[in-house]
ZAMARGU-4260 file (C-alpha; in steps of 0.2 Angstrom, whole numbers, plus 5000, padded with zeros to 4 digits):
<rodrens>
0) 5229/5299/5156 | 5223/5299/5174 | 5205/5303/5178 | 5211/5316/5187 | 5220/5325/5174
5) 5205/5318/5161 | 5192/5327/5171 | 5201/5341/5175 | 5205/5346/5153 | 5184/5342/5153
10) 5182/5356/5168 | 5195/5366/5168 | 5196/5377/5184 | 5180/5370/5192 | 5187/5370/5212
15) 5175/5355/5216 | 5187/5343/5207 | 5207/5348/5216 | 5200/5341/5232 | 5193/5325/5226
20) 5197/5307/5227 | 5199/5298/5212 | 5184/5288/5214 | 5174/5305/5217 | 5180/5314/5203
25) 5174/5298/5192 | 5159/5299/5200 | 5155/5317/5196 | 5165/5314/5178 | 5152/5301/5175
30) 5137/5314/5182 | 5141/5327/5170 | 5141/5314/5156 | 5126/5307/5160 | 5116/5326/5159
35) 5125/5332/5145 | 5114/5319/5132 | 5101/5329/5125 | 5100/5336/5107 | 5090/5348/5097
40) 5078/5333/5093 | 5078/5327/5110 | 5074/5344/5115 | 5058/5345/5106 | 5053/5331/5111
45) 5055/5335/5129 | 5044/5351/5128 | 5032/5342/5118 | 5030/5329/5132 | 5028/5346/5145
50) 5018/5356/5133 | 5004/5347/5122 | 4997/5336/5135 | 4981/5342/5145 | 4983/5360/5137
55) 4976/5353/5119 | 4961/5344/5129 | 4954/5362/5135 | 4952/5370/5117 | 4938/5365/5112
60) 4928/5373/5129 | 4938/5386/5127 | 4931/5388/5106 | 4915/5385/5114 | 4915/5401/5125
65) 4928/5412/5115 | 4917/5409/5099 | 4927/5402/5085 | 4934/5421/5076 | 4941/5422/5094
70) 4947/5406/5099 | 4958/5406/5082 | 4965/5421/5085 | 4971/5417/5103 | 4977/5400/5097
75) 4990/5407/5085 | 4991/5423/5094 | 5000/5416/5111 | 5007/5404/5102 | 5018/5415/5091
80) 5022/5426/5107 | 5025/5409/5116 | 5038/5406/5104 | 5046/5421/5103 | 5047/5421/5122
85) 5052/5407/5121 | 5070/5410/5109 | 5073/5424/5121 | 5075/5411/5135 | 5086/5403/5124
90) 5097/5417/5118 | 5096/5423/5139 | 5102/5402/5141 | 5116/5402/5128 | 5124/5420/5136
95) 5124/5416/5152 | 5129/5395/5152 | 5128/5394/5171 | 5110/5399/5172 | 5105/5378/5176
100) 5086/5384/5179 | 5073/5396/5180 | 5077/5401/5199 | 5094/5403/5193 | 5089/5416/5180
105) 5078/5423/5194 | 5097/5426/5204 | 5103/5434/5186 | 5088/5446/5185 | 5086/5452/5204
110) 5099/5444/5216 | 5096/5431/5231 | 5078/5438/5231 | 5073/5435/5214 | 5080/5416/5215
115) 5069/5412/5232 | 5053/5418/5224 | 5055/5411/5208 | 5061/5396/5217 | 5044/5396/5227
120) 5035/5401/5212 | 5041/5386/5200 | 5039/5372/5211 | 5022/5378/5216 | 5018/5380/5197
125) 5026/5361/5194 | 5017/5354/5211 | 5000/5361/5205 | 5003/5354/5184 | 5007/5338/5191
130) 4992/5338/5203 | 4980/5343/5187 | 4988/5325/5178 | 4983/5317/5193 | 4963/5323/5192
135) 4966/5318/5172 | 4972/5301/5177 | 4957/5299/5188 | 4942/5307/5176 | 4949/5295/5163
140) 4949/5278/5175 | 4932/5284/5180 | 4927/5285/5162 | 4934/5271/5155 | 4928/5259/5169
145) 4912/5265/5171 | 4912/5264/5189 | 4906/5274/5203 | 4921/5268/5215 | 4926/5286/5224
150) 4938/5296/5213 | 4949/5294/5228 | 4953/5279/5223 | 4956/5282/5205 | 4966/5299/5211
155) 4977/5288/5221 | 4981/5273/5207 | 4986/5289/5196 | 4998/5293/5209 | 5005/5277/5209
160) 5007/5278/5190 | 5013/5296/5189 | 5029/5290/5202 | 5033/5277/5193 | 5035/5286/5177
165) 5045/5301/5186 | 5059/5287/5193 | 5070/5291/5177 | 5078/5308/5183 | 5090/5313/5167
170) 5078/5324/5153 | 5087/5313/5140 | 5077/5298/5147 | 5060/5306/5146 | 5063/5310/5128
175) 5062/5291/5125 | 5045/5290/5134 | 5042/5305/5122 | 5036/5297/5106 | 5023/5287/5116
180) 5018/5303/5123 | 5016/5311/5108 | 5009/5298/5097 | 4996/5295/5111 | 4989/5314/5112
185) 4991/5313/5093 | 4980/5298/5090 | 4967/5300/5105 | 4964/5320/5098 | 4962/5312/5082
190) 4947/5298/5089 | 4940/5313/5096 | 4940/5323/5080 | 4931/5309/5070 | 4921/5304/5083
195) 4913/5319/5086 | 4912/5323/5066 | 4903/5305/5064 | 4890/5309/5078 | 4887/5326/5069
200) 4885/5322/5052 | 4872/5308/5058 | 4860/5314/5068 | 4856/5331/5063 | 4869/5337/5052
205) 4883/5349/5054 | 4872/5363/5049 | 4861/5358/5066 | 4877/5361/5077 | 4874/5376/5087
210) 4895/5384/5087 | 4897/5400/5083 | 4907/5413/5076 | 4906/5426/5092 | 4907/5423/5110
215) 4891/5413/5119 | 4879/5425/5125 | 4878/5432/5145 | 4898/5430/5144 | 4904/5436/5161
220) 4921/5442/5166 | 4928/5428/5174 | 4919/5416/5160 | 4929/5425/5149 | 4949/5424/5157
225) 4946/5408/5163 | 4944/5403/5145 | 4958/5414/5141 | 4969/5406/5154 | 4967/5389/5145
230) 4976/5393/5131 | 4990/5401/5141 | 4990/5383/5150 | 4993/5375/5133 | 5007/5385/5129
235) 5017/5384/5145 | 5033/5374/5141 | 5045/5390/5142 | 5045/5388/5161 | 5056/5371/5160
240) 5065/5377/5145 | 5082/5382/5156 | 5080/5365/5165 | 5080/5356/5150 | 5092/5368/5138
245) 5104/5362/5153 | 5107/5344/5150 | 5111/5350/5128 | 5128/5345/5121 | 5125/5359/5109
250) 5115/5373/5118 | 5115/5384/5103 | 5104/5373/5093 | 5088/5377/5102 | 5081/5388/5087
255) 5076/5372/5082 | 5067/5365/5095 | 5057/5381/5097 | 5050/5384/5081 | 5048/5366/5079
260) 5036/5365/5096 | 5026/5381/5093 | 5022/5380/5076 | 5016/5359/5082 | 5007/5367/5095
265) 4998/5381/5087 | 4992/5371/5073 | 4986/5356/5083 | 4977/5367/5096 | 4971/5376/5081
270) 4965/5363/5072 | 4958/5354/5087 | 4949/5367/5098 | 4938/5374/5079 | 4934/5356/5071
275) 4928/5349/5090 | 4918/5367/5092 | 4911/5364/5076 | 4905/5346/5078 | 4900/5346/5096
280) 4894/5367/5098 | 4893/5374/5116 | 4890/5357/5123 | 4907/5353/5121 | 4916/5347/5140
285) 4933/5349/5146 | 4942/5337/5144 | 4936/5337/5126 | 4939/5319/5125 | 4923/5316/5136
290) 4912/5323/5120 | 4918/5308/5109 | 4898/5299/5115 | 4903/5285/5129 | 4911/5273/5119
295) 4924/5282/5108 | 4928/5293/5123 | 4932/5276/5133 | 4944/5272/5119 | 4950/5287/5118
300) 4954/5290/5135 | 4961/5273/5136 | 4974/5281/5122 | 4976/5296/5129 | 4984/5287/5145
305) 5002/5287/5141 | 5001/5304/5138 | 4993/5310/5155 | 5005/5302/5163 | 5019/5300/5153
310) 5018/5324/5153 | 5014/5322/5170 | 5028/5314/5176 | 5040/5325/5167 | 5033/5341/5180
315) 5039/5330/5193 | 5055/5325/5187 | 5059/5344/5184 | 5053/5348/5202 | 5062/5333/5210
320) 5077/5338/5201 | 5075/5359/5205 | 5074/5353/5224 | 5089/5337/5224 | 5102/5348/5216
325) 5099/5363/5230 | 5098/5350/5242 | 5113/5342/5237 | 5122/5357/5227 | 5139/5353/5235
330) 5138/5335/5234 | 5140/5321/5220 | 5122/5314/5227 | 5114/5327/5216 | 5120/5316/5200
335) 5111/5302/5206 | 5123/5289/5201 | 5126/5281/5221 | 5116/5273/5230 | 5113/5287/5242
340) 5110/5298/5228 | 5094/5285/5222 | 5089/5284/5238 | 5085/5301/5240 | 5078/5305/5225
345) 5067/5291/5225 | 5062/5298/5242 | 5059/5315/5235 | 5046/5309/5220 | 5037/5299/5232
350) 5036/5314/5243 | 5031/5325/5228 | 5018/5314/5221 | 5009/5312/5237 | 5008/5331/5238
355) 5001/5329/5219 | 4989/5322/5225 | 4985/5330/5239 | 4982/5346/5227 | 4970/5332/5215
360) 4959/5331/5228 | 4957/5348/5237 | 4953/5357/5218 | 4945/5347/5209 | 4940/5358/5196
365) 4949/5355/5177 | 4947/5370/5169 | 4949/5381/5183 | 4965/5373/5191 | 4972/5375/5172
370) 4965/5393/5175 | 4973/5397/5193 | 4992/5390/5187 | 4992/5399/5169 | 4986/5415/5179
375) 4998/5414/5197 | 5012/5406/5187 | 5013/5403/5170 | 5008/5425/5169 | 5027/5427/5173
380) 5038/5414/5166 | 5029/5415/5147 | 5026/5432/5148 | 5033/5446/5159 | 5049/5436/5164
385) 5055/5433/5149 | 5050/5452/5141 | 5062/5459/5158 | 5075/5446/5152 | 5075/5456/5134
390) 5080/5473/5144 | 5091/5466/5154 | 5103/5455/5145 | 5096/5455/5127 | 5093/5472/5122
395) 5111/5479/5123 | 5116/5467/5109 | 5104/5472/5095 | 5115/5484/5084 | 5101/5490/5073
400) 5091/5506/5084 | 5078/5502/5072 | 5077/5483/5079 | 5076/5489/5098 | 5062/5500/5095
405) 5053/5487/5088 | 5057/5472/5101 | 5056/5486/5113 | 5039/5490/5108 | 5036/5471/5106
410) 5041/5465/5124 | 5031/5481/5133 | 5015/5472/5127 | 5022/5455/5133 | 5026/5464/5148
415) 5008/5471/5150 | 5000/5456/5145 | 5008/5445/5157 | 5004/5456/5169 | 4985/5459/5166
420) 4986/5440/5164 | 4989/5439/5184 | 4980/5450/5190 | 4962/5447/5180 | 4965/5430/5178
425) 4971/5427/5196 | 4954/5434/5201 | 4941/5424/5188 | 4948/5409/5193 | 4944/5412/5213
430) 4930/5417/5209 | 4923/5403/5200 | 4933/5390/5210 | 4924/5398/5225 | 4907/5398/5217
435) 4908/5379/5211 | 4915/5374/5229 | 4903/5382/5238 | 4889/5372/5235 | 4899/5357/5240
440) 4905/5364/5258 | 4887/5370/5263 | 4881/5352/5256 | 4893/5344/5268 | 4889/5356/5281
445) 4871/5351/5282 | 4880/5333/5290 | 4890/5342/5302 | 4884/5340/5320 | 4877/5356/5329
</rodrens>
C-alpha cells in the first residue's frame, strides 16, 4: 500500500494530507507516530515529573505557619479536589478529542477570546514555574559549594542545565527522565526526614521541639494565603494535563494516572510537610531541604538535583511546544522531525530559558513566587476552570438528578475557592513580595548618585 493511501486509512478525512507530497505526508505520518507514544504509566509519570518537584519542599514552612491540625487538612483537602478536578479534565479531554491543550479548552469554553487569555495565562504560569527551578538550581549550587560567588552566576549555570534537559520535545521522552526525577525527590525528602529526626532526637529531644498543633502566633493575612498558596503550588499538574493526555494512544485510560498521582502526592506532602514540622518546629526554611544542618542539606541537595531540573525542564518543554505548534500549526515543522523543524525549536527553548532566568533574578523570593503563580494561575486552571468545564460539557451527561445536585454543589465550592484563591492570594503575595524588596531597592538607592 502507498503511504498515501496508508496515511490517509490512519487520518481519514483530515484535508492537510490530499495536497501533500509523498515525502510530506511521510513526514507528518511519522509526526503523529512519534506524539502518540504515551501510556497510562507514562502518564503518571509525566505529571509526577510536573507536579511533585519544588511543591513537596515548601510543606514543611507551610506546617510551620498553618500549624500541624491545619496543614493536614489542607494537604489532603486540595489534594482530593486536585484530583477530582483533575478526572474532569480528563472526561472534558476524552469528549472533545481535538482539545490538544489548555488554550484550546479555553476556545471550547468562551471562543477566540477565551483561547488568547488562557493562552497568555498558561505560558506566563509555565515561564514563571520554570523561572522558580531556576532560583532552585541556584539556592542549591550555592549551598552545596559553599561559596559566595554571586547567585548570578549559579542562576545562570542552572539555565544552561534546565535547556539542556528541555532539548527532548515529545512527553514520552521526559517520562524516561522521569524515574530519575522521581527517585531523586523520593530519596533527597527522605535525607531530609532522617536528618532532621536524628538532629532532634540528639540534642534536646523531640519533646524540646517547638511545632505545634495551631497556627504560630501574630499570623497575619497575607502570612496566612501565602502558606496557603504553597500547597496549591504543589498540587498544580492539572494545568498540563491536556498537553499531555494529547500525545496517549489510549486517552481513556487516565483514571489511572490520576488517582495514581494524587493519592502519591497527598501522602508524600502529608508525610513530609508534619514529620519535618515536627523535627525541626517553626524554624523550619523553605526549601526544607536547607534544615537537614549544613552537611546533610549539601547531600541532599546534591540529590535533589535531577529533580530541579529534570521538573523544571518539562515547564519548558510544554511552553515550547504550546508556542511551536501555534507558530507552525499549518506546517510539518511543528513535528520537529526536519531539520527546520529542530532548528526552531532549539531556538525557541533557548529563548524561553533565557526569559527563565530573567524571572530567577527579578523575584527572587521562594515562597513567594510559589505564592504569586498558585494565586494568578494555578487559581483557574486547578480550580474554577475546571468546575466551569463541569457545567458546560459534563453536567448534561449525569443521568442521576441526584448526582448533579451533588457535583453541582461540589463544583460551586471549587468554583468559589478558586476564586477567592485569586483574589486574596494575588494580594498577600504583593504584598509580601513588596515588603521583602523594598529593603533591597532603598538599599541600593543609597548608592545612586544625586
Amino acid at each position: 500500500m502507498s503511504v498515501k493511501k496508508d496515511v490517509e486509512q490512519m487520518f481519514p478525512g483530515d484535508g492537510e494530507l490530499t495536497e501533500m507530497c509523498d515525502r510530506d505526508q511521510e513526514i507528518y505520518k511519522a509526526g503523529v507516530q512519534k506524539f502518540s507514544q504515551l501510556g497510562w504509566k507514562r502518564l503518571t509519570i509525566v505529571l509526577i515529573v510536573e507536579a511533585v518537584a519544588l511543591g513537596s519542599l515548601s510543606i514543611p514552612s507551610t506546617f510551620a505557619t498553618l500549624g500541624m491540625v491545619a496543614g493536614v487538612i489542607c494537604c489532603v483537602g486540595l489534594g482530593l479536589i486536585a484530583v477530582y478536578t483533575s478526572y474532569v479534565i480528563g472526561q472534558v479531554k476524552v469528549k472533545f478529542p481535538h482539545i490538544s491543550d489548555y488554550p484550546e479548552a479555553g476556545r471550547q469554553m468562551f471562543g477566540r477570546w477565551g483561547y488568547e487569555i488562557l493562552f497568555m495565562m498558561l505560558c506566563l504560569e509555565l515561564l514563571l514555574s520554570a523561572g522558580s527551578h531556576c532560583l532552585t538550581g541556584a539556592i542549591a549550587f550555592t549551598n552545596i559549594t559553599g561559596s559566595n560567588l554571586c547567585s548570578v552566576i549559579f542562576g545562570f549555570i542552572s539555565a544552561i542545565i534546565l535547556l539542556l534537559f528541555a532539548v527532548p520535545p515529545t512527553f514520552s521522552d521526559m517520562a524516561i527522565l522521569g524515574y530519575i526525577d522521581f527517585a531523586s525527590i523520593i530519596i533527597a525528602i527522605g535525607i531530609t526526614i532522617i536528618g532532621t529526626g536524628v538532629a532532634a532526637s540528639n540534642s534536646t529531644g523531640l519533646q524540646a521541639v517547638n511545632w505545634s498543633a495551631w497556627p504560630k502566633d501574630n499570623l497575619t493575612f497575607s502570612e496566612a494565603f501565602i502558606a496557603l498558596s504553597n500547597i496549591i503550588f504543589a498540587y498544580s499538574f492539572a494545568l498540563c494535563q491536556f498537553s499531555f493526555m494529547d500525545e496517549m494512544h489510549t486517552p481513556t485510560d487516565f483514571p489511572k494516572s490520576v488517582w495514581t498521582l494524587g493519592l502519591t502526592e497527598i501522602f508524600i506532602y502529608t508525610v513530609t510537610g508534619s514529620l519535618v514540622y515536627a523535627f525541626v518546629g517553626q524554624d523550619v526554611k523553605s526549601p526544607a531541604l536547607l534544615s537537614a544542618g549544613n552537611l546533610l542539606s549539601r547531600v541532599a541537595f546534591g540529590i535533589a538535583l535531577p529533580v530541579i531540573f529534570i521538573s523544571g525542564s518539562i515547564n519548558t518543554v510544554v511552553l515550547g511546544r504550546l508556542v511551536h505548534g501555534r507558530m507552525f500549526k499549518n506546517s510539518n515543522i511543528r513535528f520537529i522531525n526536519t531539520k527546520m523543524g529542530w532548528i526552531t525549536w532549539l531556538v525557541l527553548v533557548t529563548v524561553l530559558t533565557i526569559l527563565e532566568f530573567i524571572v530567577a533574578q527579578v523575584i527572587p523570593f521562594f515562597n513567594d513566587l510559589l505564592s504569586l503563580i498558585s494565586s494568578l494561575f494555578i487559581s483557574g486552571f486547578t480550580f474554577y476552570f475546571p468546575a466551569i468545564m463541569w457545567f458546560m460539557f459534563i453536567r448534561g451527561d449525569e443521568t442521576s438528578t441526584g448526582k448533579k445536585i451533588a457535583f453541582g454543589v461540589l463544583n460551586v465550592c471549587i468554583l468559589l475557592i478558586g476564586l477567592i484563591i485569586l483574589g486574596a492570594g494575588t494580594y498577600s503575595s504583593v504584598v509580601d513580595i513588596v515588603s521583602l524588596a523594598l529593603p533591597i531597592l532603598l538599599c541600593l538607592c543609597e548608592y545612586l548618585p544625586e
